[in-house]
Each structure stands twice: as C-alpha cells, then as structure tokens.
C-alpha positions as CSV (number, residue, x, y, z in Angstrom):
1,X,102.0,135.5,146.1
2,X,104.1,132.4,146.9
3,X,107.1,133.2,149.9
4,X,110.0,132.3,147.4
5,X,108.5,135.1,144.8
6,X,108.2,137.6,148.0
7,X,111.9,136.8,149.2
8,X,112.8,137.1,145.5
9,X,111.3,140.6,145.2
10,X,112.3,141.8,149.0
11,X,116.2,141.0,147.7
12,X,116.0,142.6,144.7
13,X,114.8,145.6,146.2
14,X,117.5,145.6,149.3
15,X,120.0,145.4,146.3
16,X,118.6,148.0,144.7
17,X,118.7,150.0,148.3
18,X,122.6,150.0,147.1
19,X,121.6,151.9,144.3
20,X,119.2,154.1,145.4
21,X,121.3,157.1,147.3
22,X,122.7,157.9,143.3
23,X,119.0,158.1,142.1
24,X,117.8,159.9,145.0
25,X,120.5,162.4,144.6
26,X,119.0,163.5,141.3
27,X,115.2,163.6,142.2
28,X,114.7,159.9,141.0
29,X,114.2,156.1,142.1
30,X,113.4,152.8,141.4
31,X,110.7,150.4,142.1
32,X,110.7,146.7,141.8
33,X,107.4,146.0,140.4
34,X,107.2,141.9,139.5
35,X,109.4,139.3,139.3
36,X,107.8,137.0,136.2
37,X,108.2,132.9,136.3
38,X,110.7,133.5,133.9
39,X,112.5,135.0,135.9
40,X,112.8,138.7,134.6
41,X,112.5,141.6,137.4
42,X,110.3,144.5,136.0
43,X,111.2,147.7,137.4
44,X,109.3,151.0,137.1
45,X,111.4,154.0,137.0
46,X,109.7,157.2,138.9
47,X,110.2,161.1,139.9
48,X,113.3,162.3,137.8
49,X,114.4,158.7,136.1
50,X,110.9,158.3,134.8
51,X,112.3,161.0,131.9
52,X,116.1,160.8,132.3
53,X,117.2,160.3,128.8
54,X,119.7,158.3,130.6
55,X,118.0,155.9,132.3
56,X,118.4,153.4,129.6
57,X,121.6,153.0,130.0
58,X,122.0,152.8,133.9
59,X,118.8,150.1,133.4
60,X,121.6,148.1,131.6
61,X,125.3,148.8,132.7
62,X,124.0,149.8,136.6
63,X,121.0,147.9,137.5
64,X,120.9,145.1,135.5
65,X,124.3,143.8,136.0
66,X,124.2,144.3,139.5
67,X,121.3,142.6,139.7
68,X,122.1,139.6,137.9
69,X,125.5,139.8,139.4
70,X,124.0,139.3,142.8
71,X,120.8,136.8,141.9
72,X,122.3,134.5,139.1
73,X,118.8,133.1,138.6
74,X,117.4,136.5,137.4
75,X,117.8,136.6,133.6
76,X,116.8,139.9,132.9
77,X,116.1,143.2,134.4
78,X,113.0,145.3,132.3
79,X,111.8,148.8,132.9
80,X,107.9,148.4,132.4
C-alpha cells in the first residue's frame, strides 16, 4: 500500500472517530475497509449497524457527507 492511500485511509478513519461514540452507543461501528483509485471509501458496517434497518440512511446523510465534507477528493462513501 502506497503512504498517500494509508494517510488517506488513517483520516478517514479519525473522522469517523467523530462518529463513532453515536454508533457505539447502540452496540454498533464502523470500519474503513479500502479506499479504491477512484476514490470511493468502502466501509463495512459491524456489531448492531451490520442489521440496523437504518443504517442506510446514516451511510448517506451522516457518514457520507461528513466525509466528503472533510476530504473533497473522496467521491463516494459505500458500505461493502
């Protein structure tokens, strides 16, 4: 793995730190699994987000946009 793709990941997972305390709070996290050369973080979802009928939706109006909010060259944010 090339440094910019591990400096890429490492910051999209301290942003996600940010995140986290509301998911943990309910049993659940997040994971930042890849970051593809198209720039498109996948994410795993695990414990209770892996099945919140939810998670869907914060994946798009929580982590996505904050994401991309904070790392403008990330086009997309993907739940594998």
């Amino acid at each position: 793995m090339d440094v910019s793709k591990k400096e890429q990941l490492d910051k999209v997972d301290k942003l996600l730190d940010k995140l986290r305390p509301h998911m943990l709070a309910d049993n659940g996290n997040i994971k930042v699994v890849d970051i593809k050369d198209d720039s498109v973080v996948l994410v795993k979802w695990m414990g209770a987000c892996s099945t919140c009928t939810r998670a869907e939706l914060t994946l798009k109006y929580s982590v996505k946009e904050f994401v991309k909010e904070n790392m403008p060259e990330i086009i997309d944010v993907v739940a594998i």
